[in-house]
C-alpha positions in Angstrom: 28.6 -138.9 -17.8 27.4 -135.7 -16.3 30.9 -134.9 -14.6 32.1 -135.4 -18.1 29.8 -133.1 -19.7 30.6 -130.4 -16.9 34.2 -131.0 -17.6 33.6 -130.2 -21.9 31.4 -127.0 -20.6 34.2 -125.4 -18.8 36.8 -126.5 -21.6 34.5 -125.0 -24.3 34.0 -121.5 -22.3 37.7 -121.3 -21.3 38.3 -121.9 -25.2 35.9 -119.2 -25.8 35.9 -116.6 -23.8 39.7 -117.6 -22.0 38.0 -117.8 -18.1 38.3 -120.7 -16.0 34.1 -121.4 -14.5 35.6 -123.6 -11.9 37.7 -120.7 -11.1 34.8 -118.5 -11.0 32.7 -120.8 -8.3 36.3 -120.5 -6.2 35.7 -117.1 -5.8 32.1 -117.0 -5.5 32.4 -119.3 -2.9 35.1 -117.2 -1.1 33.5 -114.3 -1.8 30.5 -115.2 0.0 32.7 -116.8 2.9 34.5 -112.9 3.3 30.6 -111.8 3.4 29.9 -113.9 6.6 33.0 -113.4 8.1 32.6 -109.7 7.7 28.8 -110.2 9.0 30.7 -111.9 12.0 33.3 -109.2 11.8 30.6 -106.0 12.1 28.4 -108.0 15.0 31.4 -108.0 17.2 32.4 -104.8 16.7 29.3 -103.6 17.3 29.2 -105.9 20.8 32.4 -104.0 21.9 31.0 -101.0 21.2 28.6 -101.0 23.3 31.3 -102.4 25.7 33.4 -99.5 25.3 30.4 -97.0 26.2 28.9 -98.7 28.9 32.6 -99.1 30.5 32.9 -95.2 29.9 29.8 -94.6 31.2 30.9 -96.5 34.2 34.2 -94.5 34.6 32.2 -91.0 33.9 29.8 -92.4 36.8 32.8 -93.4 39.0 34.9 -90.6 38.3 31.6 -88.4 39.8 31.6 -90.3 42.8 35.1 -89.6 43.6 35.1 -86.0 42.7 31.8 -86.2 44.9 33.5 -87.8 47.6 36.5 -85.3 47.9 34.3 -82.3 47.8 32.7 -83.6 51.0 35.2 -84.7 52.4 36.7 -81.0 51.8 33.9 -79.4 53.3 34.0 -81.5 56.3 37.5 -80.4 56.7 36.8 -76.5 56.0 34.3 -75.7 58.7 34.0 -72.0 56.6 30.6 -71.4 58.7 32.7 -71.9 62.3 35.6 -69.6 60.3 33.0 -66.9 59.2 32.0 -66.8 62.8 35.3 -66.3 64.0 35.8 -63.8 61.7 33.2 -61.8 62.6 33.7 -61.8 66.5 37.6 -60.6 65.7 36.1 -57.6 63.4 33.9 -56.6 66.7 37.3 -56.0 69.2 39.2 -53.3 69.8 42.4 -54.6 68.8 40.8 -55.3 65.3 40.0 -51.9 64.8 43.3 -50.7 66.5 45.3 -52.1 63.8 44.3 -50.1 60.9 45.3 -47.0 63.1 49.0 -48.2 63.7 51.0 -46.7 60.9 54.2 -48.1 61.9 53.4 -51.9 63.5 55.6 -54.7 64.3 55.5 -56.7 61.5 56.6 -60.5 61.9 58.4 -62.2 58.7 57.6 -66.3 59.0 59.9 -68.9 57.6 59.6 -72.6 58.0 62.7 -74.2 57.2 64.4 -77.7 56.8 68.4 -78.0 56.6 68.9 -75.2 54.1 70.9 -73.0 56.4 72.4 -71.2 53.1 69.1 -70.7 51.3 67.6 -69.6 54.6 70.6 -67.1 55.6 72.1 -65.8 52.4 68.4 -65.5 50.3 65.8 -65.6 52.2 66.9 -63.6 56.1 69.2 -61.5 54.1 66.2 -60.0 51.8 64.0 -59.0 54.7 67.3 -57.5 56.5 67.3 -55.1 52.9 63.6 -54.2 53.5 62.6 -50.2 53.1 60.6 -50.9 56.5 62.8 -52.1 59.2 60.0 -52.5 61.8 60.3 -56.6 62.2 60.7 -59.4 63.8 61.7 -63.2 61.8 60.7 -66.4 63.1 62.1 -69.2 61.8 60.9 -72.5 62.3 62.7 -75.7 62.0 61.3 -79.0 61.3 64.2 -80.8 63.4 66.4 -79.3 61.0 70.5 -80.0 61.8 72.5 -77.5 64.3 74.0 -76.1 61.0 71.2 -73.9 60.7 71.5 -72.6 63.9 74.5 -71.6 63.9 74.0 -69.8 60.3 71.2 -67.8 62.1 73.4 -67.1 64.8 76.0 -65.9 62.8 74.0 -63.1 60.9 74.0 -61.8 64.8 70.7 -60.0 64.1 68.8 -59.6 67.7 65.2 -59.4 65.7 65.9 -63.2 64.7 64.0 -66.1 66.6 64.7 -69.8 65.8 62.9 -72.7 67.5 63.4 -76.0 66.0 61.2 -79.5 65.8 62.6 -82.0 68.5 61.5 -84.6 65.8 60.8 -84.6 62.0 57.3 -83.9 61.5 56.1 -86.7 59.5 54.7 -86.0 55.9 52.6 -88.5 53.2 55.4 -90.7 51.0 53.6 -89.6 47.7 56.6 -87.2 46.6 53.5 -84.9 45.8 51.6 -85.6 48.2 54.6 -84.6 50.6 55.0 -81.4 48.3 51.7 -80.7 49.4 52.0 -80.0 52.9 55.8 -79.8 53.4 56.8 -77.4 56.0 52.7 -76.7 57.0 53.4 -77.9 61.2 56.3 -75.2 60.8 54.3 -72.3 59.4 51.6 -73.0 61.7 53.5 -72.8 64.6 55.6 -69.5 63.4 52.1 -67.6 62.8 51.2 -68.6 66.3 55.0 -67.7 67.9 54.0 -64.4 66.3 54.2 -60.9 68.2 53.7 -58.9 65.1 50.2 -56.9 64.1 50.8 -58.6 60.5 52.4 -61.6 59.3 54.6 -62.2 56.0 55.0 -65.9 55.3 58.5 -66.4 53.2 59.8 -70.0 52.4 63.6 -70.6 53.8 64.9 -70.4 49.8 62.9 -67.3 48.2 63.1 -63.8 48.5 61.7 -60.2 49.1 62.1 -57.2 47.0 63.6 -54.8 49.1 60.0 -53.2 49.3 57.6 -56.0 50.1 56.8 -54.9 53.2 56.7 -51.2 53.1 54.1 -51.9 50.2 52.0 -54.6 51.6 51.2 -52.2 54.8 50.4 -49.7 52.8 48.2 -51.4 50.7 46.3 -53.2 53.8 46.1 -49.9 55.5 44.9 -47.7 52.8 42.1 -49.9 51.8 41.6 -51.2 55.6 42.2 -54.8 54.3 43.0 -58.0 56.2 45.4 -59.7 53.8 47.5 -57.6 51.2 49.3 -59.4 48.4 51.1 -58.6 45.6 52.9 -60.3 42.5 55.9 -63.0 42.3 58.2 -64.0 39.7 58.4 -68.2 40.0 61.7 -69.0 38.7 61.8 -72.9 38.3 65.7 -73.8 39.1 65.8 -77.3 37.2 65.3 -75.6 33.6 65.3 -71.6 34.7 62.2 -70.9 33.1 60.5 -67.7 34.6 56.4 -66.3 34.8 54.3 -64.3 36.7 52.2 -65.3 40.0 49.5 -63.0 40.5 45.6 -62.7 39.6 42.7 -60.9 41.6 40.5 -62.3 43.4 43.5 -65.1 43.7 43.1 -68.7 41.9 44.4 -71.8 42.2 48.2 -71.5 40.8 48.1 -67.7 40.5 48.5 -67.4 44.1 51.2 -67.8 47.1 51.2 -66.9 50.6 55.4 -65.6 49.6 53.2 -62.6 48.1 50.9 -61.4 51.0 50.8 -60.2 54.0 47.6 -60.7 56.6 46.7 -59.7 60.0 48.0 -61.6 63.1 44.3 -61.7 64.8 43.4 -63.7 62.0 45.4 -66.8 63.4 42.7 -68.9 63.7 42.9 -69.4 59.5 45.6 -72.2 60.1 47.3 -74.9 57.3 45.7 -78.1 57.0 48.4 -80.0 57.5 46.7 -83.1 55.8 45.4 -80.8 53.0 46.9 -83.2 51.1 43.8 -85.6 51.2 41.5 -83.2 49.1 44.5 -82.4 46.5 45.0 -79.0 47.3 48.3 -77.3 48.3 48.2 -75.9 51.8 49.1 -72.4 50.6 46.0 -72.7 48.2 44.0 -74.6 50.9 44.0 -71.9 53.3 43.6 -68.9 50.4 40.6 -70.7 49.6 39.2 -71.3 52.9 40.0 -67.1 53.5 38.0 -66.2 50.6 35.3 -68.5 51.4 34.8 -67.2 55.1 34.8 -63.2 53.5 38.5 -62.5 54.5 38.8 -58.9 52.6 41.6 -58.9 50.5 43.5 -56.3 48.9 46.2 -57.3 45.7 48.6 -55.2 43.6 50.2 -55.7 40.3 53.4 -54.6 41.5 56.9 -57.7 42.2 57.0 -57.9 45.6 59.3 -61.4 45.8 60.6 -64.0 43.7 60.4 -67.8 44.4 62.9 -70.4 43.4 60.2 -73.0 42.5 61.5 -77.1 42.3 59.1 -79.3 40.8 58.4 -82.0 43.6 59.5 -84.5 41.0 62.9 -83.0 41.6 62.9 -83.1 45.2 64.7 -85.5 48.1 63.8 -85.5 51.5 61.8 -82.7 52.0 
């Protein structure tokens, strides 16, 4: 009886007003089912909110710990007290003080190089042969590079021209920049030691020196009695021919490159870290920093004094 009394109630209102009531508890009822979902809904978003923060928290946190880690780490590896000492007993000799008195000093051009005999011969020797200043030697280093680039040194005939070569590859991280890195670092060191030069001008076997790089590095180290003179560089990158700038002063991170400057031989102790790969510096870099850290006094001018054909490491094979 009362179902059929509920069932004349809706028929009368549907009559009336044309809306279904059974239609109307439907959506009531779903209406307040959408309500506890969406209840359910906001709680667990809320719950991986605070998921998402205390994971981030956690990352920040870990993050610190690593950056932590590697500055340690780097100044373990730096030693800049032992460096500033050093520093200091070379500024009390005679020969220290000797070199700013020398107007016209051997001055000794370093190139590592690896199997790029005509980088190294037609770009890189041949733009120190066209120096202003003629007073230098060129060491080139090999990192058990093939017997072609002897023989392209010993074609250019040039009696100022050393070459000593690796007996065995020098072996270098796999990371491709990692390997970027430090590439070439065993050769540069040993080049800066081979040394009989007053000053040395680190150039890579595939860049170049404006005619006047050394005739205005000298002078700039000499008038202002400096121990490392260096000026600008245009980076030409050789995958997409793009061109900027290198320079800045004091030098930073990016805005500097050894191809640039020129520094005294007596300060030979300041070596590459070969393994500067393991606090994510590149060696040029690595050792600029570890020179301006110890009080190296340093001397820059706004003037070109090279360019450098730059090749993203993502570009390079084997090197």
């Amino acid at each position: 009886m009362r179902h059929t009394l509920k069932r004349l109630r809706n028929r009368i209102v549907r009559l009336l007003t044309g809306i279904d009531v059974s239609s109307l508890n439907a959506i009531r009822t779903t209406s307040e089912e959408v309500k506890g979902a969406t209840g359910k809904l906001e709680a667990q978003i809320g719950q991986l909110q605070e998921q998402v923060k205390q994971n981030s928290e956690l990352i920040k946190s870990t993050l610190e710990v690593g950056q932590n880690a590697v500055e340690i780490l780097s100044a373990d590896r730096d030693n800049i007290q032992g460096l500033r000492h050093k520093l200091q007993a070379v500024r009390e000799t005679k020969e220290y003080a000797a070199v700013f008195n020398d107007k016209n000093p051997l001055i000794t051009v370093r190139i590592a190089t690896y199997n790029r005999p005509k980088e190294l011969a037609e770009v890189a020797i041949a733009s120190v042969l066209r120096q202003t200043y003629q007073n230098f030697e060129i060491i080139v280093v090999g990192d058990h590079s093939s017997d072609e680039t002897g023989e392209a040194i010993q074609k250019i005939g040039d009696k100022r021209i050393r070459y000593v070569n690796f007996q065995s590859r020098n072996l270098y991280p796999e990371d491709p920049q990692n390997r970027w890195r430090v590439a070439g670092s065993p050769g540069m060191n040993l080049g800066a030691y081979l040394a009989k030069g007053q000053w040395i001008a680190p150039l890579d076997d595939d860049d170049e020196f404006t005619p006047d790089h050394l005739e205005k590095l000298l002078k700039q180290a000499l008038a202002t009695k400096s121990e490392m003179a260096y000026g600008a560089l245009i980076q030409k990158n050789v995958v997409n021919g793009e061109e900027h700038t290198i320079w800045s002063s004091p030098p930073e991170i990016s805005k500097f490159s050894f191809q640039g400057a020129m520094y005294m031989k007596l300060l030979n102790f300041f070596e590459y870290d070969e393994q500067s790969w393991v606090v994510r510096e590149p060696g040029d870099w690595n050792l600029c920093r570890r020179m301006r850290l110890a009080g190296v006094k340093m001397a820059a001018i706004k003037d070109i004094v090279g360019t450098m054909y730059f090749t993203p490491y993502t570009h390079k094979k084997g090197k």
